[in-house]
C-alpha positions as a LaTeX table, in Angstrom:
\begin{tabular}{lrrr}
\hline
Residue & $x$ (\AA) & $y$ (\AA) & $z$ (\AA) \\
\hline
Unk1 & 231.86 & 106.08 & 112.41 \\
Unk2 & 233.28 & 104.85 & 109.21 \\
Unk3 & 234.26 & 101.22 & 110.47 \\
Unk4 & 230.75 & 101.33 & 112.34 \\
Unk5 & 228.78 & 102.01 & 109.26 \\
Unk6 & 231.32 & 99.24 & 107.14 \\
Unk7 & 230.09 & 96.73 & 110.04 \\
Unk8 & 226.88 & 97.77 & 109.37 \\
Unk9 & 226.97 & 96.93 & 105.72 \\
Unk10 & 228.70 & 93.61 & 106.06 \\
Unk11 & 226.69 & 92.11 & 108.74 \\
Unk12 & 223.86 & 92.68 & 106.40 \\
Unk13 & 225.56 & 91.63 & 103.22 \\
Unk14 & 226.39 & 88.35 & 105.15 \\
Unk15 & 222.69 & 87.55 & 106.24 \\
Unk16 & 221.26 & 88.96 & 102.79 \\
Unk17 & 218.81 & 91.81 & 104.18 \\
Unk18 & 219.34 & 95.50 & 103.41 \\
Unk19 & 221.00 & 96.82 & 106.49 \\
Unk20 & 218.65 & 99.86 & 108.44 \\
Unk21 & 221.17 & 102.44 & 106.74 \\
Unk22 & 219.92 & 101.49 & 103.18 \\
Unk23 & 216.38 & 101.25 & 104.11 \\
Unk24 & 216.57 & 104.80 & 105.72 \\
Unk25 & 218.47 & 106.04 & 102.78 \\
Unk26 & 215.48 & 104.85 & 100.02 \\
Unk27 & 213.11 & 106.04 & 102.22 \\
Unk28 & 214.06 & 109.67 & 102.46 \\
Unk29 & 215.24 & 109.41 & 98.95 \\
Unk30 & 211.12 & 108.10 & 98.19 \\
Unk31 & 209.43 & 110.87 & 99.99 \\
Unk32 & 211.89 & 113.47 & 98.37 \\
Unk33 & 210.25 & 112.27 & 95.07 \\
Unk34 & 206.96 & 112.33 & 96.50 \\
Unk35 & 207.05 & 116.07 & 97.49 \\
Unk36 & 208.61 & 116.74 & 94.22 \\
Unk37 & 206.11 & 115.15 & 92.32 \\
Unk38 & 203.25 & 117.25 & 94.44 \\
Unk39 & 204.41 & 120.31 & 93.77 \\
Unk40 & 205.04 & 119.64 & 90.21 \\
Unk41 & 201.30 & 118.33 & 90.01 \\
Unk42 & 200.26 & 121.27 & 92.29 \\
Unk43 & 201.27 & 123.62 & 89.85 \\
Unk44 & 200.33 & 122.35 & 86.58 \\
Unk45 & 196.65 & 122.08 & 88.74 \\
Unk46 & 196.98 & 125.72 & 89.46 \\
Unk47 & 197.70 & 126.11 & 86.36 \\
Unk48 & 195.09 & 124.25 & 84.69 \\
Unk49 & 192.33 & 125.69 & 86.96 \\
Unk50 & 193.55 & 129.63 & 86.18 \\
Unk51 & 193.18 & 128.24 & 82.38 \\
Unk52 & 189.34 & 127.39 & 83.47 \\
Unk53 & 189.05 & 130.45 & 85.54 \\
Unk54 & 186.49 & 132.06 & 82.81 \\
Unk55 & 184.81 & 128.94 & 82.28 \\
Unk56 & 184.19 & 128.88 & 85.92 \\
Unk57 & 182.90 & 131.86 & 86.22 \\
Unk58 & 180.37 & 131.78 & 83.41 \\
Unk59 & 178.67 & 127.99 & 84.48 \\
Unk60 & 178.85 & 130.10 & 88.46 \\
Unk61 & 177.10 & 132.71 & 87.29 \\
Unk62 & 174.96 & 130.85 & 85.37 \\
Unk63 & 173.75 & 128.72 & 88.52 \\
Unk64 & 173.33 & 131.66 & 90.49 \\
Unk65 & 170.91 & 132.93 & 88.09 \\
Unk66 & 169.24 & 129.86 & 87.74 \\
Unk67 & 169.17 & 129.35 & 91.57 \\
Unk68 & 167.46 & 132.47 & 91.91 \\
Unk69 & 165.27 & 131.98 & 88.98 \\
Unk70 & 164.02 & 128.79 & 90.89 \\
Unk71 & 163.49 & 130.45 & 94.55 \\
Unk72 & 161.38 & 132.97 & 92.31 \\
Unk73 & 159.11 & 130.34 & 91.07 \\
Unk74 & 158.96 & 128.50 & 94.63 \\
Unk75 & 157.55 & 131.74 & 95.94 \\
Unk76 & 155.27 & 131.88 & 93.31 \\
Unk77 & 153.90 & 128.32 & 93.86 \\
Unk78 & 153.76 & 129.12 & 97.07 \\
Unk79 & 151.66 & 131.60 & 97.25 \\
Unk80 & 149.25 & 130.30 & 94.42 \\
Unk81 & 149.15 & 126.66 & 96.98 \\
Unk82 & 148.24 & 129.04 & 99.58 \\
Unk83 & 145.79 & 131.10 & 97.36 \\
Unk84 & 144.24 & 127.63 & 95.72 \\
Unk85 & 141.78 & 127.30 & 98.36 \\
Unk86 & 140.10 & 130.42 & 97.93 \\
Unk87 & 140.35 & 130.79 & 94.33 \\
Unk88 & 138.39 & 127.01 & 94.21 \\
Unk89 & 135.31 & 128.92 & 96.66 \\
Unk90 & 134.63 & 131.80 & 94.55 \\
Unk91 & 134.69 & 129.40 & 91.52 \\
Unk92 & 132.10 & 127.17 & 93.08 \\
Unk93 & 130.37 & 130.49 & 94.15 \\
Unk94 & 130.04 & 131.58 & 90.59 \\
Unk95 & 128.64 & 128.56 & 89.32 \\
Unk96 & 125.85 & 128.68 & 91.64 \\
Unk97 & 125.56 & 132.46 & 91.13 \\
Unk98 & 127.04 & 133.65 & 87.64 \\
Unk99 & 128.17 & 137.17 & 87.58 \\
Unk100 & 132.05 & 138.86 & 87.74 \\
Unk101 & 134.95 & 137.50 & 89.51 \\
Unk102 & 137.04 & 140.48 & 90.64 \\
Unk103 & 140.30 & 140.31 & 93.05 \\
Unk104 & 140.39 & 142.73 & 95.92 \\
Unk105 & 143.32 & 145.29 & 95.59 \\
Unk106 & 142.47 & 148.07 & 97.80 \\
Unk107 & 140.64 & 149.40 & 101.19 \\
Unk108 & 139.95 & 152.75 & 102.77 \\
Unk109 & 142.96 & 152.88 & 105.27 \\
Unk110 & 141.32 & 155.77 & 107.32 \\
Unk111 & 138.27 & 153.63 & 107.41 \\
Unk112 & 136.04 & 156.28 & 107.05 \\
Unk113 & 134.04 & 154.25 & 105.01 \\
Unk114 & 134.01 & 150.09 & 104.94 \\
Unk115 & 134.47 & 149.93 & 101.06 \\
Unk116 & 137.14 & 148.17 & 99.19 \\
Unk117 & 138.19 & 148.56 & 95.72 \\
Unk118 & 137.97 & 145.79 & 93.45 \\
Unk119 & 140.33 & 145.13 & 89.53 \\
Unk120 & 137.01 & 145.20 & 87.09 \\
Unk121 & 134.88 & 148.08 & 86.01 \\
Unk122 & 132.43 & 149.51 & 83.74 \\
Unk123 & 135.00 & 147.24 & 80.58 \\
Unk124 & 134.13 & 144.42 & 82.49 \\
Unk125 & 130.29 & 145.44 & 83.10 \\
Unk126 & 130.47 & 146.08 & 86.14 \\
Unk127 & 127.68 & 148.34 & 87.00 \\
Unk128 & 126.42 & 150.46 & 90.42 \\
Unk129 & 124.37 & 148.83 & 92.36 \\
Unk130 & 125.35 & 145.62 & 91.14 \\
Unk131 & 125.75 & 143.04 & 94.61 \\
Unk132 & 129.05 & 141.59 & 95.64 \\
Unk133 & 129.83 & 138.53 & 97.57 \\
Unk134 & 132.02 & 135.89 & 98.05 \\
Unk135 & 132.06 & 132.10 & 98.75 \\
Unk136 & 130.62 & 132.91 & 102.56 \\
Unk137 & 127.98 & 135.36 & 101.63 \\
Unk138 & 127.33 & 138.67 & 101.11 \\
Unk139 & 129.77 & 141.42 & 101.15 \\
Unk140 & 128.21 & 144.69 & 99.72 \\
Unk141 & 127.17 & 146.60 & 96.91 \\
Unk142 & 128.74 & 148.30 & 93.88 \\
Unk143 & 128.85 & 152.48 & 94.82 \\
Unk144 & 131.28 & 153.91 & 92.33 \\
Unk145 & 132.78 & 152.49 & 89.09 \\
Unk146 & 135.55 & 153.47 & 86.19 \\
Unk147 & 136.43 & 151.49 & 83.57 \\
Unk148 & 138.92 & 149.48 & 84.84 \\
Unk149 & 138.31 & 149.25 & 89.02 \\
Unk150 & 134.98 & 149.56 & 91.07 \\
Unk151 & 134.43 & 150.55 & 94.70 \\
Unk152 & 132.22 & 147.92 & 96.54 \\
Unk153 & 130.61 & 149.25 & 100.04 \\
Unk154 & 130.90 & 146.75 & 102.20 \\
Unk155 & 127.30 & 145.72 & 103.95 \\
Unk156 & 129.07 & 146.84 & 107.39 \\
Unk157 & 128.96 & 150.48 & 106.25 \\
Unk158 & 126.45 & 152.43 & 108.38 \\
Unk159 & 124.73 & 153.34 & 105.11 \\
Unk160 & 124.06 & 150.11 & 103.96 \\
Unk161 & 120.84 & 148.28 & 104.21 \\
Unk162 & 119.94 & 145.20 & 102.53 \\
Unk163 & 116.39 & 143.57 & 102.88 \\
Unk164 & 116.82 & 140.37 & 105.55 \\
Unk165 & 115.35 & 137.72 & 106.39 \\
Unk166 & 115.61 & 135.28 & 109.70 \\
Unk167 & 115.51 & 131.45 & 108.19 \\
Unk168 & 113.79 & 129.91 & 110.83 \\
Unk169 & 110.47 & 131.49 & 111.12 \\
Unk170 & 110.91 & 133.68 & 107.97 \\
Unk171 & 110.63 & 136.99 & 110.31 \\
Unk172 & 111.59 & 140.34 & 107.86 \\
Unk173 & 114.13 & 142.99 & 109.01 \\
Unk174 & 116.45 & 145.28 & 107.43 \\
Unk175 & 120.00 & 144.54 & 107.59 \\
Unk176 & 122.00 & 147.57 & 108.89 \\
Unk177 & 125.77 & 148.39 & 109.09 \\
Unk178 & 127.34 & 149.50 & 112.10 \\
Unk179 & 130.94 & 149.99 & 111.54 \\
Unk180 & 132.13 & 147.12 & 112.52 \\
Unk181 & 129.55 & 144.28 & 112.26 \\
Unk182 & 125.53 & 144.58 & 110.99 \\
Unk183 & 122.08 & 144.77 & 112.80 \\
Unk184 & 118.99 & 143.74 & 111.91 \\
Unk185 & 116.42 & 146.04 & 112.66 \\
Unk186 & 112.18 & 146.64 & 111.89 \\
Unk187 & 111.90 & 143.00 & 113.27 \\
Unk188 & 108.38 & 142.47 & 114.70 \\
Unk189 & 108.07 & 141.76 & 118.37 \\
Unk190 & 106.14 & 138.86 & 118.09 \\
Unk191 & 109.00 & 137.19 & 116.12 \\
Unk192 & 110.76 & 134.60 & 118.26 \\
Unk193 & 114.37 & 135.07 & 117.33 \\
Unk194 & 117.29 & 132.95 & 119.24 \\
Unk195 & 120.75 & 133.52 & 119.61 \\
Unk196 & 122.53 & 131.08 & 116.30 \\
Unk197 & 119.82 & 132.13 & 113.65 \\
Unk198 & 120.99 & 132.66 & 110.47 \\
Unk199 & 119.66 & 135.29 & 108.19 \\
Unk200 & 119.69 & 135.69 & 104.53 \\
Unk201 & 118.62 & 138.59 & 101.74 \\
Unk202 & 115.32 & 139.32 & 101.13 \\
Unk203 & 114.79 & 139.44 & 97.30 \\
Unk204 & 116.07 & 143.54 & 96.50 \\
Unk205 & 117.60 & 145.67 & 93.73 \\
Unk206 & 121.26 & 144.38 & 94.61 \\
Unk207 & 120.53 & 140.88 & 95.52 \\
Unk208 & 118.60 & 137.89 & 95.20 \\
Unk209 & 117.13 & 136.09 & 98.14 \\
Unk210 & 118.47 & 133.42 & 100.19 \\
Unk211 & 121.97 & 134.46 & 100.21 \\
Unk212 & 124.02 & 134.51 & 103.88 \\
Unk213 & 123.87 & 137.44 & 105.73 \\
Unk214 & 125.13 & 136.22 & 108.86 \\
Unk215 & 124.17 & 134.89 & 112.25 \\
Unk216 & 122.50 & 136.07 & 115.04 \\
Unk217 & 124.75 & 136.93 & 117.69 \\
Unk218 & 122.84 & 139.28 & 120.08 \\
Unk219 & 119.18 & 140.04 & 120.67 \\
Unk220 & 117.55 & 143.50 & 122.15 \\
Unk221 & 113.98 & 144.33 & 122.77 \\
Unk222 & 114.06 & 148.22 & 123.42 \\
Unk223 & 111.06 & 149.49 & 125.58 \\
Unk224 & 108.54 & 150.84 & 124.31 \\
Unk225 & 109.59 & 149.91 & 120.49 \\
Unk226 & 107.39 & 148.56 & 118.30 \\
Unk227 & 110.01 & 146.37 & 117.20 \\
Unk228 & 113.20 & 144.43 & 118.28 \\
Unk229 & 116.76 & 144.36 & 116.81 \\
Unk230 & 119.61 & 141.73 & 116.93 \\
Unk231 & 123.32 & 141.84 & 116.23 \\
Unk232 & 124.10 & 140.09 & 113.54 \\
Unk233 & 127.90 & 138.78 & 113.05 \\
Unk234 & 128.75 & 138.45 & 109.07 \\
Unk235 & 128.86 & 135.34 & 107.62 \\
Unk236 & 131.80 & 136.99 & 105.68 \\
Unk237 & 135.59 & 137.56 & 107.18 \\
Unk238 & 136.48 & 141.21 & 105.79 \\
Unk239 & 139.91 & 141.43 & 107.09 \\
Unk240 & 140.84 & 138.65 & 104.44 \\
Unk241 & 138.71 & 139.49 & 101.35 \\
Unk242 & 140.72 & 138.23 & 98.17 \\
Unk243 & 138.22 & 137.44 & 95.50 \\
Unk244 & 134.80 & 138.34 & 95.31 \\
Unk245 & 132.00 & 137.68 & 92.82 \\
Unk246 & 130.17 & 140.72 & 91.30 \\
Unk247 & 126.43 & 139.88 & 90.43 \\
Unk248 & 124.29 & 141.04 & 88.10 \\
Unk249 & 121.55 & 143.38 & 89.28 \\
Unk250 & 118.26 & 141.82 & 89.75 \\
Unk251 & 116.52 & 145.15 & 88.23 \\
Unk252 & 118.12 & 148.24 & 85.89 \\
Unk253 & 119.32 & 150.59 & 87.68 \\
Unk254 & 120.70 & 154.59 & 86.83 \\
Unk255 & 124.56 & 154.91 & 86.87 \\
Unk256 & 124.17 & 158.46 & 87.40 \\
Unk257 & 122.88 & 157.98 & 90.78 \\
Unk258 & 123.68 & 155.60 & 93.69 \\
Unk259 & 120.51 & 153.83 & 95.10 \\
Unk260 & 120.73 & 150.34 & 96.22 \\
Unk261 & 118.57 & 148.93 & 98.14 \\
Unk262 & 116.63 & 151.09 & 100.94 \\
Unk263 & 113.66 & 149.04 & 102.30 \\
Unk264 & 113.27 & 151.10 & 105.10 \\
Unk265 & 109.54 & 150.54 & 105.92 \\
\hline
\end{tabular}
């Protein structure tokens, strides 16, 4: 083995390379010093970073709060891009009718009555009686009021009755609640009503005239009556009800006892 690796060494002397033992040699020798050198820098790393450790945690903390601080304001955006729409109506509603914008923030959940409960009351001026609607049309009347919140009775409400009127052909009725949508009764059976008509207030205690009812959806001619009624379907959508505009009553009116308007003929 000896005169093998000699041999080895001479024949490579003679033709001036390094012979395969030397190269072999340097090379395990190199990558020796290269694992060395990695653990040495692997450890002063570890080191370094446990030196950091507290600064670490402190700038991770910090963008954790700021992360969440961010999805907070996202959601808030959100939900004022998705509100923008109908904030804009009822602000273009009460410049063409000035009175009290109010936000929905309750409703009877037995429905017993159709009445929702609106943020302004008497501190605002809000006053019973008073009409409410919103960028579609008309949603009810003021019943009950404290300082700070009102209840509004929503025109569904089998006790309320507005003074109507059919647009085309300016045919009087009274406007009716039914639970769940409105009828328009006391219409004369001469009047030719269709199926698409829209009706509006007559001028009342609660509201001026002209503003949406609904539209006709249904019409009925009961034997014998001396009038005809229709189904009317509300020009507003109650299951949504954000904002609403409270207006000023047309006439004074005594808190101490609801009225509204009762037409009945």
């Amino acid at each position: 083995m000896a005169a093998l690796v000699a041999l080895i060494q001479l024949e490579a002397a003679k033709s001036g390379k390094p012979s395969i033992i030397a190269v072999a040699v340097t090379s395990t020798v190199v990558f020796a010093q290269e694992a060395v050198a990695s653990v040495v820098d692997g450890v002063a790393g570890l080191g370094t970073t446990l030196g950091d450790a507290p600064n670490l945690y402190r700038e991770n903390a910090a963008l954790r709060s700021k992360n969440a601080s961010l999805a907070a304001q996202n959601a808030r955006l959100t939900e004022m891009l998705a509100a923008a729409p109908d904030v804009r109506a009822i602000l273009d509603a009460s410049a063409r009718q000035p009175g009290i914008i109010a936000n929905t923030i309750g409703f009877d959940p037995e429905s017993i009555a159709r009445s929702i409960v609106i943020d302004k009351g008497s501190d605002a001026g809000i006053r019973r009686d008073m009409g409410v609607i919103d960028a579609d049309g008309v949603v009810g009347r003021v019943v009950a009021v404290d300082r700070s919140t009102a209840t509004v009775l929503l025109v569904t409400d089998g006790a309320s009755k507005v003074p109507a009127v059919v647009q085309r052909g300016r045919y009087w009725g009274i406007a009716t609640g039914t639970n769940s949508r409105v009828r328009l009764q006391y219409v004369s059976q001469d009047a030719k009503l269709k199926v698409g008509d829209k009706v509006v207030t007559g001028e009342g205690r609660s509201f001026h005239a002209g503003l949406a009812i609904g539209t006709i959806s249904q019409i009925d001619h009961p034997e014998g009556s001396l009038y005809q009624t229709a189904v009317i379907q509300p020009a507003v959508t109650f299951g949504r009800l954000a904002h609403v505009l409270v207006l000023h009553a047309t006439t004074p009116g005594d808190d101490s006892e609801p009225v509204g308007d009762d037409p009945t003929p």
